[in-house]
C-alpha positions as CSV (number, residue, x, y, z in Angstrom):
1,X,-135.2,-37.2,36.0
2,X,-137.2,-37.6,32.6
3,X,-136.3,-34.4,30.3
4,X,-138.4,-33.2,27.0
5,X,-136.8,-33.9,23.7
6,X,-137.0,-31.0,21.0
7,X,-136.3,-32.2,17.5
8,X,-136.5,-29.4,14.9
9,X,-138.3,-31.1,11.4
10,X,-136.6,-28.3,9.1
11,X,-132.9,-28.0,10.5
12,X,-133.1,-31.6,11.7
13,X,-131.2,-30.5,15.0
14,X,-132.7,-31.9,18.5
15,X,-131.8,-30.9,22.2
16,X,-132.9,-32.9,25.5
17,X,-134.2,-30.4,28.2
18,X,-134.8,-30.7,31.3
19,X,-138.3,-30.2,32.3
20,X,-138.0,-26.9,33.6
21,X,-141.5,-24.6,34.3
22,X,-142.7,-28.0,32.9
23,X,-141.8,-29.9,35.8
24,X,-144.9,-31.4,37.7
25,X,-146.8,-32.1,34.7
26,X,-147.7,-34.8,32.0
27,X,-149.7,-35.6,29.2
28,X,-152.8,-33.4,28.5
29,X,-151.2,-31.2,31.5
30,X,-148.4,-30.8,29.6
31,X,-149.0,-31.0,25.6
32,X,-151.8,-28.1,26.3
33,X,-149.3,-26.0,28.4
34,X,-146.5,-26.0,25.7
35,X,-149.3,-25.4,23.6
36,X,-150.6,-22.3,25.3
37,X,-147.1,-20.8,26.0
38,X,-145.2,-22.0,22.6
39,X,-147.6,-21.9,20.2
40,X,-149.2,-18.4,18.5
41,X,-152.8,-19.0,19.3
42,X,-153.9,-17.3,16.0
43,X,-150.8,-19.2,13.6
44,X,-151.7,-21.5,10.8
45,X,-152.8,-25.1,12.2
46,X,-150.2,-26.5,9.3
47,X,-147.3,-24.0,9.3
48,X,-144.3,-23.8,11.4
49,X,-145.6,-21.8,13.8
50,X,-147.1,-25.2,15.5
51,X,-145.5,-27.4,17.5
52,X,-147.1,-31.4,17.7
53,X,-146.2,-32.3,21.2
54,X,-146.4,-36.2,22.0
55,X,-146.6,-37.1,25.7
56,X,-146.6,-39.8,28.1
57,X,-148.9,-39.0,31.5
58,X,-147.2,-38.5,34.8
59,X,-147.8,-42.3,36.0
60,X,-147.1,-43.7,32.3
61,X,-143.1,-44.3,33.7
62,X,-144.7,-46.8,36.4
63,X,-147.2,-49.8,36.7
64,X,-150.0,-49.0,37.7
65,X,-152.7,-50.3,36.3
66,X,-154.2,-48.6,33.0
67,X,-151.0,-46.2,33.3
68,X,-150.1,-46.0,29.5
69,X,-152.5,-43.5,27.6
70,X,-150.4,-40.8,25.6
71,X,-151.8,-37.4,24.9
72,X,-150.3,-36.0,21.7
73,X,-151.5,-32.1,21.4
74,X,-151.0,-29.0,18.9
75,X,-153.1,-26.8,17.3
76,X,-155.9,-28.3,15.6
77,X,-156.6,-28.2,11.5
78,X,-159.8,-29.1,12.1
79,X,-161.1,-27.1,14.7
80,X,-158.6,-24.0,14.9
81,X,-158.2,-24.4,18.3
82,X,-155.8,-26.6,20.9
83,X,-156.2,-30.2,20.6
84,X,-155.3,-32.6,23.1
85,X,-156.0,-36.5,21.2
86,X,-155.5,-39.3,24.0
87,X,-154.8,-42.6,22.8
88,X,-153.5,-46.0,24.3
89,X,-151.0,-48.2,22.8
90,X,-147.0,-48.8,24.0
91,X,-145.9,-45.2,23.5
92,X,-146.4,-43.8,26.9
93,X,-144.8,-46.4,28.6
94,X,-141.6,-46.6,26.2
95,X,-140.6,-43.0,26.2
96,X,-140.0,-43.3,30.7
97,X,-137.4,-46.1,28.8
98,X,-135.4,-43.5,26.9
99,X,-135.4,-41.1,29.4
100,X,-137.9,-39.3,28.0
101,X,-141.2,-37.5,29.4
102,X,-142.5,-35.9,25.8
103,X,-140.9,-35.2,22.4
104,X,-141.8,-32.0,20.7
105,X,-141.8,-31.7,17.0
106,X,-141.1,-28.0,15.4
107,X,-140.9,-25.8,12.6
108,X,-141.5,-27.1,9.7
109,X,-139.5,-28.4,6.0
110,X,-139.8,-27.1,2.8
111,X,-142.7,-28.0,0.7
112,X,-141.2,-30.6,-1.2
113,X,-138.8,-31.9,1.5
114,X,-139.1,-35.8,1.2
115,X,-140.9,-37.3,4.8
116,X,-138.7,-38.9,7.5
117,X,-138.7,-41.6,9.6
118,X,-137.5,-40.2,13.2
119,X,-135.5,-42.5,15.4
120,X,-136.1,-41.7,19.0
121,X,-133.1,-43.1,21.0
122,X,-131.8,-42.4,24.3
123,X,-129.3,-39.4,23.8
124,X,-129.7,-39.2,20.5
125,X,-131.8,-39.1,17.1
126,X,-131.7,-40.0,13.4
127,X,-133.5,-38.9,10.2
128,X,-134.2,-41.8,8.0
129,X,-135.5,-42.1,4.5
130,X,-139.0,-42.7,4.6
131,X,-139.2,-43.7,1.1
132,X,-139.9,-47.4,1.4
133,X,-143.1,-46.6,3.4
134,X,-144.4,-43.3,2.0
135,X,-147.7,-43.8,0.1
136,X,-148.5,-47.0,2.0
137,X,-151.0,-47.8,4.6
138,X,-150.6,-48.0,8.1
139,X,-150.3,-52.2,8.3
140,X,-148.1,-51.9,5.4
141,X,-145.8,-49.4,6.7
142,X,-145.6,-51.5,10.0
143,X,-144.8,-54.7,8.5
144,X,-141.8,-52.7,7.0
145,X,-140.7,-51.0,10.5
146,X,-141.3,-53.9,12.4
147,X,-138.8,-56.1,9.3
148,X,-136.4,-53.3,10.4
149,X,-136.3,-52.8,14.1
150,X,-138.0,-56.0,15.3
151,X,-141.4,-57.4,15.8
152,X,-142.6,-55.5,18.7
153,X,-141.5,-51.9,17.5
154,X,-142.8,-48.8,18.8
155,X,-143.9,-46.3,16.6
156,X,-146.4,-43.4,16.0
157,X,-147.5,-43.3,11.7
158,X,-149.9,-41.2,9.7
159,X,-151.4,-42.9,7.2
160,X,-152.3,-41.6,3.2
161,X,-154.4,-39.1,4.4
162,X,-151.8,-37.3,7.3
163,X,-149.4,-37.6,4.0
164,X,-151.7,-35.6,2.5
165,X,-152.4,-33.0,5.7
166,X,-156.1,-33.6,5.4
167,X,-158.3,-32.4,8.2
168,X,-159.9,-35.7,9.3
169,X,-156.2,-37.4,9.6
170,X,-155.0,-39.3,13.1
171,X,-151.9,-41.0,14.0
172,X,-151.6,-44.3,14.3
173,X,-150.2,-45.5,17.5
174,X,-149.0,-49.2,17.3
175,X,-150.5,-52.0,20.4
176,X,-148.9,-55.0,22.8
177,X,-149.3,-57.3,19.5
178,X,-147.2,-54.9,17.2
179,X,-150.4,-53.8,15.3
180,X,-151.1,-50.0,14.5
181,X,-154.2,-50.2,15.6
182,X,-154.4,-47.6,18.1
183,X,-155.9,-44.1,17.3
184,X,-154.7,-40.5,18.3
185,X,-158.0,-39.5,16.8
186,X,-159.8,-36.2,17.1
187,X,-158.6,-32.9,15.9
188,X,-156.8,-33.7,12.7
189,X,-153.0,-34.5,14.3
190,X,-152.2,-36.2,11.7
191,X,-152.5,-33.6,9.1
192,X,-149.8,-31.7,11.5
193,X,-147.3,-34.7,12.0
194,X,-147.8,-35.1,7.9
195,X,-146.8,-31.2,8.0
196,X,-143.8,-31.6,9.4
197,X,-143.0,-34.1,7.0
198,X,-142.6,-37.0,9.2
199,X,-144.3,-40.2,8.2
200,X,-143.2,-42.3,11.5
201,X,-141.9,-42.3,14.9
202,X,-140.3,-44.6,15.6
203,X,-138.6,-45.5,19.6
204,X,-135.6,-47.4,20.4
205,X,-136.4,-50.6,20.8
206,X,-133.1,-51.0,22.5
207,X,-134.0,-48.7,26.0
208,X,-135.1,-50.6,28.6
209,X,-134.5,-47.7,31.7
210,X,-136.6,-47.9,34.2
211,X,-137.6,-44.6,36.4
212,X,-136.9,-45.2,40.2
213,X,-139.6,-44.8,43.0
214,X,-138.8,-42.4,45.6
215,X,-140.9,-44.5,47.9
216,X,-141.1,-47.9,46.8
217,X,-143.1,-49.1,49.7
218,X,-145.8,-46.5,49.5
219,X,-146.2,-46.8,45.9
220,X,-146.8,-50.4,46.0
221,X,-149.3,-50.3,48.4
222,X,-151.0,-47.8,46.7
223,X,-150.7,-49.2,43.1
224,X,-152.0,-53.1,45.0
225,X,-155.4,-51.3,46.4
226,X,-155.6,-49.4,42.6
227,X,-155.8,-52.5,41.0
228,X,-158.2,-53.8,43.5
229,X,-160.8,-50.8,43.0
230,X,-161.0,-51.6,39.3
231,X,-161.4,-55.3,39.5
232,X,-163.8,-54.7,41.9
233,X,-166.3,-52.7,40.0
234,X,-168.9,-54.4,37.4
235,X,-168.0,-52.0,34.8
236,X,-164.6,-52.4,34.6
237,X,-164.2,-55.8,36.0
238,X,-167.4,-57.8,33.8
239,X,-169.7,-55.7,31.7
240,X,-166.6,-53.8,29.6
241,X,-163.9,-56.7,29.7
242,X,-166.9,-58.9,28.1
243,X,-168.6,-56.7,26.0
244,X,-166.2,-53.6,25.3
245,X,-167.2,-50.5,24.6
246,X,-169.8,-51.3,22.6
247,X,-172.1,-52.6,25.7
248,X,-173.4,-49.4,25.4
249,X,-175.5,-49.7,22.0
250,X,-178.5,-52.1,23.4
251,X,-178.1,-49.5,26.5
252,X,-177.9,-45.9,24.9
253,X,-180.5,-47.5,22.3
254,X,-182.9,-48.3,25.1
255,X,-182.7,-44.8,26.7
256,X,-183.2,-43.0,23.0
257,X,-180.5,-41.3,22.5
258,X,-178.8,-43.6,19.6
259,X,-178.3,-40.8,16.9
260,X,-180.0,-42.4,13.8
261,X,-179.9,-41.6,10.4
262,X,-178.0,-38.1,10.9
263,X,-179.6,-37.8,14.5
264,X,-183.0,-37.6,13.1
265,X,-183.9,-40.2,15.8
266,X,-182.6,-41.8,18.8
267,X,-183.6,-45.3,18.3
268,X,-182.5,-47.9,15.7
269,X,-184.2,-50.9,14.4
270,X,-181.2,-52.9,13.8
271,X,-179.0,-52.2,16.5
272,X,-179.5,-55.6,18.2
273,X,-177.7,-57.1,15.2
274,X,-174.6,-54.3,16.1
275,X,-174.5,-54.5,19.7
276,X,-171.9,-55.8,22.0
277,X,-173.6,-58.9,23.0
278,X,-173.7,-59.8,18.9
279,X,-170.3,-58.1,18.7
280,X,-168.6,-60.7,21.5
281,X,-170.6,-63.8,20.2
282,X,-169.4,-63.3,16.7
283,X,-165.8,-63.1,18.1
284,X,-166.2,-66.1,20.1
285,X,-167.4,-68.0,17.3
286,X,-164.4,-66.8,14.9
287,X,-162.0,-67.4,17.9
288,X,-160.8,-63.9,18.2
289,X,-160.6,-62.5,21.2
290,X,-163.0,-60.4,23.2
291,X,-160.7,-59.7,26.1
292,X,-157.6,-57.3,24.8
293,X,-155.9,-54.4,26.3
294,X,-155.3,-51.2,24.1
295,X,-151.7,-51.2,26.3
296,X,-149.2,-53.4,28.9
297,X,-150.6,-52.9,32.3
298,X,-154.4,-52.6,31.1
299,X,-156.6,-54.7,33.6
300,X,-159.9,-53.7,32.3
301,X,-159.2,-55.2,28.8
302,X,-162.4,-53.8,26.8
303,X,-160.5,-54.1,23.2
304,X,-161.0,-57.0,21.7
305,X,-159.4,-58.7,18.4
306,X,-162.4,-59.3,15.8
307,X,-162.1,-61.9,12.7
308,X,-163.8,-61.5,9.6
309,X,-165.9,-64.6,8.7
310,X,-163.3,-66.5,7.2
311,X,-161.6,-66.4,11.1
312,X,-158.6,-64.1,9.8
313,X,-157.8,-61.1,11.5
314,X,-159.8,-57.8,10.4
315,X,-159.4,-55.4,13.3
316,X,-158.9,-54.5,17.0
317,X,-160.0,-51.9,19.3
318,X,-163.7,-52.3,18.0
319,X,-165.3,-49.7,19.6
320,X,-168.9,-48.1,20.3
321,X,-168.6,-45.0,18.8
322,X,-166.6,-46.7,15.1
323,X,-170.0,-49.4,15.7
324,X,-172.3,-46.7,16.2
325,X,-171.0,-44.1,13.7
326,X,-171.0,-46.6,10.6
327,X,-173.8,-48.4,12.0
328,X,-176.9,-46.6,13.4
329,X,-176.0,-43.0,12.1
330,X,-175.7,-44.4,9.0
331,X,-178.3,-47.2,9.0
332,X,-176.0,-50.1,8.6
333,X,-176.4,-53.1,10.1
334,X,-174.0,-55.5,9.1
335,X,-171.2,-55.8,11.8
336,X,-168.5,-56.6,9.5
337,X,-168.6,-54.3,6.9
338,X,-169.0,-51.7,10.2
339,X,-165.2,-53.7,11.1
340,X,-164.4,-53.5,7.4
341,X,-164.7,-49.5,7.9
342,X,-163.7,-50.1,11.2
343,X,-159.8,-51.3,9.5
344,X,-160.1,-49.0,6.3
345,X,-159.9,-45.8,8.6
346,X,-156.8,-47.5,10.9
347,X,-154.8,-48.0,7.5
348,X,-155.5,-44.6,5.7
349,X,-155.1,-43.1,9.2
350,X,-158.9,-41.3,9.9
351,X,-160.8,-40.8,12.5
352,X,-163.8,-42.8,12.6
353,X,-165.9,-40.1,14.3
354,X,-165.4,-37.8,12.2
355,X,-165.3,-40.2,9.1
356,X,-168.9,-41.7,9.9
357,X,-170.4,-38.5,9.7
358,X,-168.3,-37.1,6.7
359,X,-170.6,-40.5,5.3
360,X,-173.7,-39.2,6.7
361,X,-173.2,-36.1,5.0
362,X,-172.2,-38.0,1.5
363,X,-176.1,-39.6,2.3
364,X,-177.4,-36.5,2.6
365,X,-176.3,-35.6,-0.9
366,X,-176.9,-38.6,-2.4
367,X,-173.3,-39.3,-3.1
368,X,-174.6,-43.6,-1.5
369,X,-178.3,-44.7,-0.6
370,X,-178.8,-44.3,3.3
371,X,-177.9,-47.9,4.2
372,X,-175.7,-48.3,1.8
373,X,-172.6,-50.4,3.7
374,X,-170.7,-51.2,0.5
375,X,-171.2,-47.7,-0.9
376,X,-169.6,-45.9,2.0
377,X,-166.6,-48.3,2.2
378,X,-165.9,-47.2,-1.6
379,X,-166.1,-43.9,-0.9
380,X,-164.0,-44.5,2.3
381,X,-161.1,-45.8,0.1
382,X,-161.2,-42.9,-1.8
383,X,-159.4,-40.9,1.3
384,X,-155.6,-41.0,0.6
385,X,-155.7,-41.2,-3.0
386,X,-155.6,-39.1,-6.0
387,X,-159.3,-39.2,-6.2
388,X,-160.5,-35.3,-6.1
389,X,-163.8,-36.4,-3.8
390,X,-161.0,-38.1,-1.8
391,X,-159.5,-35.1,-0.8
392,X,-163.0,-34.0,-0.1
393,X,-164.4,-36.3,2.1
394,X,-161.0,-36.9,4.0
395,X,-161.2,-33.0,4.9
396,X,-164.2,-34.2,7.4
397,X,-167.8,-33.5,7.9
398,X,-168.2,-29.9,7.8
399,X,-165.9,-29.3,4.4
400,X,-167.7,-32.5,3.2
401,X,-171.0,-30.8,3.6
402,X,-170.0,-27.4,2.4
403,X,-169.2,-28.9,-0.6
404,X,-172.2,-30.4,-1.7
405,X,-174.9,-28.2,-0.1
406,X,-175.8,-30.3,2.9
407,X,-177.1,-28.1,6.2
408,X,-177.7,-30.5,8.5
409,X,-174.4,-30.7,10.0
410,X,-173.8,-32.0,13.4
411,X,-170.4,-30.8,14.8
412,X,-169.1,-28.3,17.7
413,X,-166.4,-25.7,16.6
414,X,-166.0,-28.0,12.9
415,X,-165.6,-31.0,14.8
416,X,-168.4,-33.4,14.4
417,X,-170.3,-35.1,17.5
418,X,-170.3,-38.8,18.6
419,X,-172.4,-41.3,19.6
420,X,-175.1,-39.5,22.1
421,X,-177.7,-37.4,21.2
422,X,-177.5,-34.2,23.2
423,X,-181.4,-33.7,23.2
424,X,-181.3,-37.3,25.3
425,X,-178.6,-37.2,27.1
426,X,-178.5,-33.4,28.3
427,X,-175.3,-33.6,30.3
428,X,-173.2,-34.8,27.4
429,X,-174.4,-32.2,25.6
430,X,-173.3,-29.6,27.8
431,X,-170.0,-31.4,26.9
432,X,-170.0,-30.9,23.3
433,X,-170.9,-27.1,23.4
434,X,-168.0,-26.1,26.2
435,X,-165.2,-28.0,26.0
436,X,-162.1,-26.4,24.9
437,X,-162.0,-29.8,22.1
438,X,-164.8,-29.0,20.1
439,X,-167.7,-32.3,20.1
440,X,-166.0,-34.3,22.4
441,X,-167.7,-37.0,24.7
442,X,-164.9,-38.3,26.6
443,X,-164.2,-34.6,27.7
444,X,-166.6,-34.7,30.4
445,X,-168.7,-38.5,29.4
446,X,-171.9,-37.5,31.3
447,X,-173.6,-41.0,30.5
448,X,-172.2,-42.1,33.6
449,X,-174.6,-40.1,35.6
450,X,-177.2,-39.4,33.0
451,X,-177.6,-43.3,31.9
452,X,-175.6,-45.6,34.0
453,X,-176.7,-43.9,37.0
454,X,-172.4,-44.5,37.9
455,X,-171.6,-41.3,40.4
456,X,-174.8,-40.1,40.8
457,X,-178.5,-39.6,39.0
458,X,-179.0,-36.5,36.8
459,X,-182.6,-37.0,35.1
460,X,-180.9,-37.2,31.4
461,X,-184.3,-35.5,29.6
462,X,-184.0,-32.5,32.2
463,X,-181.7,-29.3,32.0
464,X,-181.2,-29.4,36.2
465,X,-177.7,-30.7,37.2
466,X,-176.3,-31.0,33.5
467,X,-173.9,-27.9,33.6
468,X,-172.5,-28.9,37.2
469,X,-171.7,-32.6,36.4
470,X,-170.3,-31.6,32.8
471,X,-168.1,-29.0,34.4
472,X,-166.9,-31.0,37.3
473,X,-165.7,-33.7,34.7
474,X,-164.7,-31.6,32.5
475,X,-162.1,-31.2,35.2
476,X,-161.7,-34.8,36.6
477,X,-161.1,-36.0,33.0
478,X,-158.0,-33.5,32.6
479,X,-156.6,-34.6,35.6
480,X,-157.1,-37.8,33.9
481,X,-156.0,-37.4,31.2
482,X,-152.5,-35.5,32.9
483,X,-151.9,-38.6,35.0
484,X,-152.1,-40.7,31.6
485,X,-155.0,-43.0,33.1
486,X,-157.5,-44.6,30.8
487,X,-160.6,-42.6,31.0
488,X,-162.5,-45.9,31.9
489,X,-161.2,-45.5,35.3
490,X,-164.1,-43.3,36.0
491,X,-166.6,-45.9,36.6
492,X,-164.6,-47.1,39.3
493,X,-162.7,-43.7,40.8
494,X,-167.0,-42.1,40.9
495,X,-168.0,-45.5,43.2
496,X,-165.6,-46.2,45.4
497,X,-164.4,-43.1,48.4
498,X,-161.0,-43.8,48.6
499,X,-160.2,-44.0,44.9
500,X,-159.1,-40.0,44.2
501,X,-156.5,-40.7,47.4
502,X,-155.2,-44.0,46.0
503,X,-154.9,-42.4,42.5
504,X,-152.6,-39.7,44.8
505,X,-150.8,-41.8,46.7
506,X,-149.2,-43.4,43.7
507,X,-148.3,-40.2,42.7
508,X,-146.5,-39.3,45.9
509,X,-144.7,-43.1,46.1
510,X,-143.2,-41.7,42.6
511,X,-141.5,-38.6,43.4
512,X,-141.4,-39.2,46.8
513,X,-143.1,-35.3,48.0
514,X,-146.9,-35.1,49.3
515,X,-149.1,-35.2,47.1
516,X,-153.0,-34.8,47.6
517,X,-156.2,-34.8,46.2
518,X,-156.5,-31.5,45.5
519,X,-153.0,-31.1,43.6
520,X,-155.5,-33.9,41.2
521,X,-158.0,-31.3,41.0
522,X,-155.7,-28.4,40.4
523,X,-154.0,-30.4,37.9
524,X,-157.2,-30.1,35.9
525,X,-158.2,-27.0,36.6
526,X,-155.3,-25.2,35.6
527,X,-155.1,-27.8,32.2
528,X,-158.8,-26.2,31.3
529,X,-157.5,-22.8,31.8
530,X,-154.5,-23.2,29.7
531,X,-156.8,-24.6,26.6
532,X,-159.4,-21.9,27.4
533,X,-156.7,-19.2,27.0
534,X,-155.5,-20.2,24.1
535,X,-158.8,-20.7,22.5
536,X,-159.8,-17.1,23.4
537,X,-156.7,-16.0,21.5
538,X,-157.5,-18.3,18.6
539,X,-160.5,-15.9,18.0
540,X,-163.6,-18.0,20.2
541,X,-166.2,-17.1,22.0
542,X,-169.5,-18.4,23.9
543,X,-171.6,-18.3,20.4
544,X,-169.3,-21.4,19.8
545,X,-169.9,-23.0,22.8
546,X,-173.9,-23.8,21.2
547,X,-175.0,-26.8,19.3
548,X,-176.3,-26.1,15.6
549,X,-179.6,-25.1,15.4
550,X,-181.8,-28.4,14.6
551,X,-180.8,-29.5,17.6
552,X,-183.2,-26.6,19.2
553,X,-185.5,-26.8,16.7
554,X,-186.2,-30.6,16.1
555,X,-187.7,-32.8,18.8
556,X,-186.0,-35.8,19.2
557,X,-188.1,-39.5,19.2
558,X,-189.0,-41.1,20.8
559,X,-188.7,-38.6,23.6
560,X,-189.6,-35.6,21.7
561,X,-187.0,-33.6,23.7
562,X,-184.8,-30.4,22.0
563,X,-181.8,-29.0,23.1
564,X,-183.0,-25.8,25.1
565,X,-179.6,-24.1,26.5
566,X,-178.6,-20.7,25.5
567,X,-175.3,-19.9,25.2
568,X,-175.3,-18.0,28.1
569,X,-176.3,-21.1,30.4
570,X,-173.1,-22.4,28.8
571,X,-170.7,-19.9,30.2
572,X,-171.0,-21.3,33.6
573,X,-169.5,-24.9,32.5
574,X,-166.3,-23.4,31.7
575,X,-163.4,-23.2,34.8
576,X,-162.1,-20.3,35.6
């Protein structure tokens, strides 16, 4: 039986648990439940008060395919509510190896206490001195880890900017080739982990445990026919293994909904030169490689590793929204100074959402020319340093803006909004405005239905359908999310009848008790609830679940559609 590990950052004491009222539960499942029950929803984001909960997903301990997301969760800096930031990588499927179904971080160090470098083993821990890798950059601290504990090392690091407990902060999360290179994004967590004074995780690489099968037999059957539904389904078997994520520029480009220039437009001259066809041509002529998997057991493969032009690695995990964010919101269209960007936010430790429009807003006031590719990676490598408008921009879009007068600011509860324009693509937008994550695409990613016409066809220009299909994925992605599945999934699980059953059957080979497709369902639904509790008690209400004004007021080319929802039309999204 996996058991929770509690380390205490101030006392430096731990305890292994066992999982309890817990039991039944994993990754988003679970970090948003200790969240809603541990955490004071109206605490300080960075005091001791919050807990940063790391977890693998309730499959991650087996292999099934695309099994190995981790969903690390706390109370958001940036948006003041929970956070639930899912990200791939070898975490999820080491912890199962120690024993291990989460590790909770609490309380909190004195102000000058020096950061730590937390060993993870398998009935114990240890507090190391972080000093050789305080102050560096992600790759750099790695390269030290990996010198210590081996080349394929398992860790979790914040970068300059979590050091510094600035708003736009991730965690890094290192891949299959020992790179940190994968992103716990959204939400700020790395200005919490950098709270707690902890500048890596690091897990044994020694524990090699594997979790039994109740029902060997069943399980395998079911986990043979999983991996036959995504290899047999163009999405995740062609278009995203060739083309990644960023397949969808030419595609959302097409339809209008590209946000351009600060979403002033939803088309963008040069986005031909920044798709994914350019993207995997230029990676085939460098010989990197277009095929890559964020994690072990990924079968989909829509990372890629992408060379600069002298053929030497740059960066991985090139993805649509980094492409789109630097690139058409932006209006940059180089592709490598995009990857440049791309690998500047991966060693400072920033999210690239929330980055690319912290630039926009620098446009706006003039701080770099619109266009200006060169200008924003200066001002990008200003985050992490001593540099005053450092600390400004690495706060995020909304403090960014604040600070130098700029009122066209495109974010949800603080949190700024990816790479669909919600005037285009309607359903997505219902997204944005109600989930519990503040501007958040993947919560309940709409373009299937509204664009890729994958699970159904809801008119994307029109307001009918949009609130049902946002709020039944709203609920599909946290059972996602719980079972520590990649999101990507969904392309297949939407097209094929069996998939929902398949995805429980694995689930009942594994602990060996029934286990149906409505415990999926309930899974999510009671996940939503928990984050939509908490977010009551953290002070919001339905005027937050609204897009900002120009949204309503603007019309969008080359549609010339607005966003025309109330708030009250946005109640009915929510569960429960």
């Amino acid at each position: 039986m996996l058991k929770i590990l509690r380390i205490n950052t101030r006392t430096r004491e731990y305890r292994f648990e066992d999982l309890g009222d817990y039991a039944g539960l994993g990754g988003r499942a679970l970090t948003s439940r200790m969240v809603g029950r541990e955490v004071p929803a109206d605490c300080h984001p960075l005091s001791a008060a919050n807990k940063l909960v790391m977890a693998g997903g309730i499959l991650a301990c087996t292999n099934a395919a695309n099994s190995g997301r981790t969903s690390v969760g706390a109370k958001s800096p940036l948006t003041g509510g929970i956070k639930e930031s899912n990200v791939g990588g070898q975490f999820a499927h080491k912890l199962p190896k120690l024993g291990l179904l989460a590790v909770v971080f609490e309380d909190k160090p004195a102000t000058d206490a020096p950061f730590v470098t937390v060993l993870v083993k398998k009935d114990s821990v240890e507090f190391l001195d972080a000093a050789d890798i305080v102050g560096k950059c992600n790759y750099a601290a790695h390269d030290v880890l990996k010198a210590r504990f081996g080349e394929k090392v398992v860790t979790a690091l914040v970068g300059p900017a979590g050091e510094q407990c600035l708003m736009a902060s991730n965690i890094q999360f290192s891949d299959p080739d020992g790179r940190p290179s994968r992103s716990a994004g959204r939400g700020g967590l790395g200005a919490v982990m950098g709270s707690k004074k902890i500048k890596a995780v690091v897990l044994d690489p020694e524990a090699k445990d594997a979790v039994e099968m109740a029902d060997p037999e069943k399980f395998k059957v079911a986990r043979k026919r999983w991996t036959d539904i995504l290899m047999g389904h163009p999405v995740t078997s062609q278009g995203l293994p060739t083309y990644g994520t960023a397949i969808l520029v030419n595609i959302i480009n097409e339809a209008g909904a590209l946000p351009t220039k600060n979403f002033r437009t939803g088309r963008f001259d040069g986005a031909q030169k920044i798709s994914g066809e350019t993207m995997t041509e230029t990676i085939k002529a460098r010989k990197g490689a277009y095929k890559h998997g964020c994690h072990t057991g990924c079968v989909i493969q829509c990372s890629q590793v992408y060379n600069d032009k002298n053929g030497e690695y740059l960066t991985t995990g090139f993805e649509y929204e980094t492409i789109w964010g630097f690139g058409a919101n932006l209006l940059i269209d180089d592709l490598d100074d995009i990857a440049i960007m791309d690998r500047t936010c991966d060693e400072i430790g920033l999210d690239t959402i929330e980055m690319a429009n912290t630039m926009a807003m620098a446009m706006e006031a003039g701080l770099v020319p619109w266009g200006d590719s060169k200008g924003a990676i200066n001002l990008l490598k200003k985050v992490g340093t001593s540099d005053p408008l450092g600390r400004i921009l690495g706060n995020g879009t909304v403090f960014t803006a604040q600070a130098f007068g700029v009122d066209r600011v495109p974010v949800v509860k603080n949190q700024a909004l990816p790479a669909y324009d919600p005037r285009a693509v309607k359903g997505v937008g219902v997204t944005y405005s109600t989930t519990t994550m503040g501007a958040d695409h993947t919560a309940g990613y709409a373009v299937c239905q509204n664009i890729l016409k994958v699970g159904g066809d809801v008119d994307n220009l029109g307001k009918a359908g949009q609130v049902e299909i946002s709020k039944n994925l709203q609920v599909a992605t946290a059972a996602v999310d719980s079972l520590g599945l990649c999101l990507f999934v969904a392309f297949a699980v939407l097209d094929t009848p069996d998939a929902l059953q398949v995805i429980a059957d694995m689930v009942s080979g594994l602990i060996g008790k029934p286990y149906s497709v409505d415990d999926i369902v309930g899974l999510g639904v009671n996940c939503l609830k928990d984050e939509l509790a908490f977010n009551r008690g953290a002070g919001f209400t339905k005027e937050h679940d609204q897009l900002p004004a120009f949204f309503r007021n603007e019309p969008l080319p080359p549609h010339n559609t607005i966003w025309d929802f109330t708030a009250e039309e946005m109640q009915a999204a929510k569960v429960g």
